[in-house]
C-alpha positions as CSV (number, residue, x, y, z in Angstrom):
1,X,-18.1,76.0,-45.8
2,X,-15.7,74.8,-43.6
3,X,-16.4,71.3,-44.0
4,X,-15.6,71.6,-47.6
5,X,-12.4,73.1,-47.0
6,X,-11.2,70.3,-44.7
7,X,-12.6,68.1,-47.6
8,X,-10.4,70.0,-49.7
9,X,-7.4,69.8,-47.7
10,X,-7.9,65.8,-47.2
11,X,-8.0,64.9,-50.8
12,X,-5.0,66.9,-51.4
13,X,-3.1,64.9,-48.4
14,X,-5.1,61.6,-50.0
15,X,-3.1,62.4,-54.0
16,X,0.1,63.7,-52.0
17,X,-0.1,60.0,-50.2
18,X,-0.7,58.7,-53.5
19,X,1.8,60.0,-55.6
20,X,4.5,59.2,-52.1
21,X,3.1,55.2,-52.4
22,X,3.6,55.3,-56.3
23,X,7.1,56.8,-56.5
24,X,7.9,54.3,-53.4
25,X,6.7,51.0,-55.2
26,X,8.4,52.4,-58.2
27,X,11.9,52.4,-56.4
28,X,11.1,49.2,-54.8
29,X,10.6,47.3,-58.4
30,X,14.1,48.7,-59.4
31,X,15.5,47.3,-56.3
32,X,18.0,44.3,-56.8
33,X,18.5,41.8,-53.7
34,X,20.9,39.2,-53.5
35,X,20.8,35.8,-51.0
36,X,23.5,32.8,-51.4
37,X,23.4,29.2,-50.2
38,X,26.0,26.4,-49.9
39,X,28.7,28.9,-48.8
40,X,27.5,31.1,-51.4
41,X,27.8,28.3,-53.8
42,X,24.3,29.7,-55.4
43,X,23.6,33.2,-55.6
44,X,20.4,34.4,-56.3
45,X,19.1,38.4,-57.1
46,X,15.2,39.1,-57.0
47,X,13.8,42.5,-57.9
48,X,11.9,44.4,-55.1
49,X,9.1,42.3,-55.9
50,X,10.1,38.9,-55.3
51,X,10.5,38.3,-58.7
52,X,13.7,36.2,-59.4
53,X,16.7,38.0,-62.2
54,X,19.5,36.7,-61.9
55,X,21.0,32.8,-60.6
56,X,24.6,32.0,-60.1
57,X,26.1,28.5,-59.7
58,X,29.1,27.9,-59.5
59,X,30.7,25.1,-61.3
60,X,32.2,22.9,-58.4
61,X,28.4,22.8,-56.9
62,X,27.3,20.8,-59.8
63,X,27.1,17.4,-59.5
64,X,24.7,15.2,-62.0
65,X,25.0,12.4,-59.5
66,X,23.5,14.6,-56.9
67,X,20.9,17.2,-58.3
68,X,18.7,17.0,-55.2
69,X,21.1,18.9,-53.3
70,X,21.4,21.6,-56.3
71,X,17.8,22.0,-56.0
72,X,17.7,22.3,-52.4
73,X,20.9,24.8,-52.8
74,X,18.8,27.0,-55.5
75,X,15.2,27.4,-54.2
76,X,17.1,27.8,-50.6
77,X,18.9,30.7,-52.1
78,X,15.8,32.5,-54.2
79,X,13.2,31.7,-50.7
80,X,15.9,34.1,-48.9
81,X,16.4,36.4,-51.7
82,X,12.9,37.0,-52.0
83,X,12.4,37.1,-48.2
84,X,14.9,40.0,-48.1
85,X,13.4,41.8,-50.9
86,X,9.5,41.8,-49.3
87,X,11.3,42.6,-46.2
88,X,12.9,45.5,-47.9
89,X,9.7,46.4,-49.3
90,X,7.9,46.7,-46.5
91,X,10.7,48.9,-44.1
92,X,10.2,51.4,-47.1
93,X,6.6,51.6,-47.8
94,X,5.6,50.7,-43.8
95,X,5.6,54.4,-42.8
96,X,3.5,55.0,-45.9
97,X,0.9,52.3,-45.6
98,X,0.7,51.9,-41.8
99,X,-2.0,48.6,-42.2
100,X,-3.0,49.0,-45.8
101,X,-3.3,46.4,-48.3
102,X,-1.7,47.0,-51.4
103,X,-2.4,45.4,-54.3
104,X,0.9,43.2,-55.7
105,X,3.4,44.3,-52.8
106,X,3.7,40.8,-51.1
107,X,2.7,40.7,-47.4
108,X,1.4,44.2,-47.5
């Protein structure tokens, strides 16, 4: 009988983890994380999943004689953005997951 009583009490910590990772991942997907380039030139925001929402340029940085370096300025600004998000992601949910992989939280 007392096996099944520490049975018990593990599956209850095992949904109590659950429902913690959930509400976590949640909160991270509502998260909004901003990175800039070129002097802050080009903002851009990414959700808590890496996923990009918002881009700023501003007018002075675009030049149609030089859209390389507005390229470079952009994908400079989302690779940090998102960067700064999973690293975000993973301060909240590394108490939680301690070596886990979870499904669609990048580098967890």
């Amino acid at each position: 009988m007392r096996g099944m009583a520490n049975l018990g009490n593990l599956m209850k910590q095992a949904k109590k983890l659950q429902e913690e990772l959930e509400r976590t991942q949640a909160e991270i997907a509502t998260m909004r994380v901003e990175a800039s380039s070129g002097g802050g030139m080009v903002k851009a925001t990414v959700n808590g999943r890496g996923e990009l929402v918002d881009l700023a340029i501003e007018e002075e940085v675009v030049n149609p004689a030089d859209v390389e370096m507005l390229v470079d300025l952009v994908i400079a600004a989302v690779q940090e953005a998102q960067k700064n998000a999973q690293a975000c992601a993973e301060e909240k949910l590394g108490p939680l997951t301690q070596g886990m992989n979870l499904p669609g939280i990048p580098g967890l």
